[in-house]
N, C-alpha and C positions, 0 to 999 in steps of 0.2 A: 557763936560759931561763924556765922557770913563772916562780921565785922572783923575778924582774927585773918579768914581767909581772904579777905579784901586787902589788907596790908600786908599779907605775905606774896600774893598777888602783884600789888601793885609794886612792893620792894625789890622782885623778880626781876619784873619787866623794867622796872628804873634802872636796876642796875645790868642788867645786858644794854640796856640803849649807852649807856655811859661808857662801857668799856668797850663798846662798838666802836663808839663816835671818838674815842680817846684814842686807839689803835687803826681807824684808816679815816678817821677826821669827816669831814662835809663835802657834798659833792663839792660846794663854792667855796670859797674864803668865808669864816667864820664876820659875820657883821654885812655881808656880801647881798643877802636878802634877808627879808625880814620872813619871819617864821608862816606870813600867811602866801608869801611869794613862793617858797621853798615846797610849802603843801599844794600850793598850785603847777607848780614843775613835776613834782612827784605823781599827779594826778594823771595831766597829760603824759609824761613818760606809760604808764598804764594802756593809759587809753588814748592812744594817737586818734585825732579825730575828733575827740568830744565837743560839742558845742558849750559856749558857755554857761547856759540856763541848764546843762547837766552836770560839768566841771561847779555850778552853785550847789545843787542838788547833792553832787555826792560829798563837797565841802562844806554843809550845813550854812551856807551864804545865800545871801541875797543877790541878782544877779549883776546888778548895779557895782559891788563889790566885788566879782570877779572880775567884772569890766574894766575896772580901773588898775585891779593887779593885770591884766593883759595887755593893755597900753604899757604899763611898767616896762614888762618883761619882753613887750615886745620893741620896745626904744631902746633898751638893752642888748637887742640881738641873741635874746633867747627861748622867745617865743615868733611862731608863724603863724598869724590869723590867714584863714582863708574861705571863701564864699562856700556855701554849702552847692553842688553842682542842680540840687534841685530845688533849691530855696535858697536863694541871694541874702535873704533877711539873716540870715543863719549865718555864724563864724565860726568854722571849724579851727581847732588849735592842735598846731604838733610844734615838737620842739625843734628849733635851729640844729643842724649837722651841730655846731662844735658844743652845744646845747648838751644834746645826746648824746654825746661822744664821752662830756666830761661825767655826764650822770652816770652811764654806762661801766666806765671804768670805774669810779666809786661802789658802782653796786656789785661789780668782779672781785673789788677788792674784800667788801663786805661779804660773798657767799662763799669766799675761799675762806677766809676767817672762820668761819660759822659751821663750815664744812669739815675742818678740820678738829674745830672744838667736838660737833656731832658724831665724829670719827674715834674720838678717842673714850665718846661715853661703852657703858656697856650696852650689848643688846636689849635688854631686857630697859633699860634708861631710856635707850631709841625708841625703844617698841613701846614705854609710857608716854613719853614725848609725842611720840606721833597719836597718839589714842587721844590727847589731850588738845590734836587740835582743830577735831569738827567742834565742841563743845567752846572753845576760844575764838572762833569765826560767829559762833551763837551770841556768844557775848559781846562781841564787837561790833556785830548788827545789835543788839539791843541797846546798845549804846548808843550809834546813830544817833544824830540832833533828831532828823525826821522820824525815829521810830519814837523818841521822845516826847515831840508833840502827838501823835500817834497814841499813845498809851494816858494822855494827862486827860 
């Protein structure tokens, strides 16, 4: 039974991400970043501010590794390091004005789509959808790298 509802699951979610990505495409240019650059953008957009030993922590990385995607992205002009005001040691990260701007409008384009698909469900479709998503935030923290280690 899991293993039935694991692939009907994951065939769900594959294919909304596809038809998402297929009808209002990538924040950047497709090849633009690499997919752990793109997660590190996506991070900070969230959390304006995060240091990188937390942008590690919630990207299942080592900090060392987001260090070098933040150099990346910030030679790039789309990342901003800055001194933490109460700990120098500390690099907070937010993203460039045109950084944000173009993520931003990707994600307008994305929740108008999504909004309009969710518009045309029935109530009763709504009202299973939404029931279904404290129970998918459950699973997505158990999924977590660190709740991983965590559990082993």
């Amino acid at each position: 039974m899991s293993e039935a509802l694991t692939e009907d699951l994951l065939a769900a979610i594959g294919l909304v991400r596809r038809h998402l990505r297929r009808s209002v495409g990538r924040p950047f240019p497709e090849g633009a970043l690499t997919d752990s650059q793109g997660e590190l953008i996506r991070t900070v957009r969230r959390n304006p501010g995060i240091s990188v030993a937390e942008a590690a922590a919630e990207l299942g990385l080592v900090a060392n590794t987001v260090s070098t995607l933040v150099g990346q992205l910030t030679e790039r002009g789309l990342l901003q390091r800055t001194p933490d005001p109460t700990d120098r040691r500390i690099a907070r990260l937010t993203l460039t004005d045109p950084a944000r701007e173009q993520v931003e409008a990707w994600r307008d384009r994305r929740t108008a789509l999504v909004t309009r698909a969710l518009d045309d469900l029935s109530p009763a479709d709504r009202d299973a959808l939404r029931a279904a998503l404290p129970v998918l935030a459950v699973l997505a923290e158990r999924l977590h790298p660190e709740e991983q280690k965590e559990r082993v």
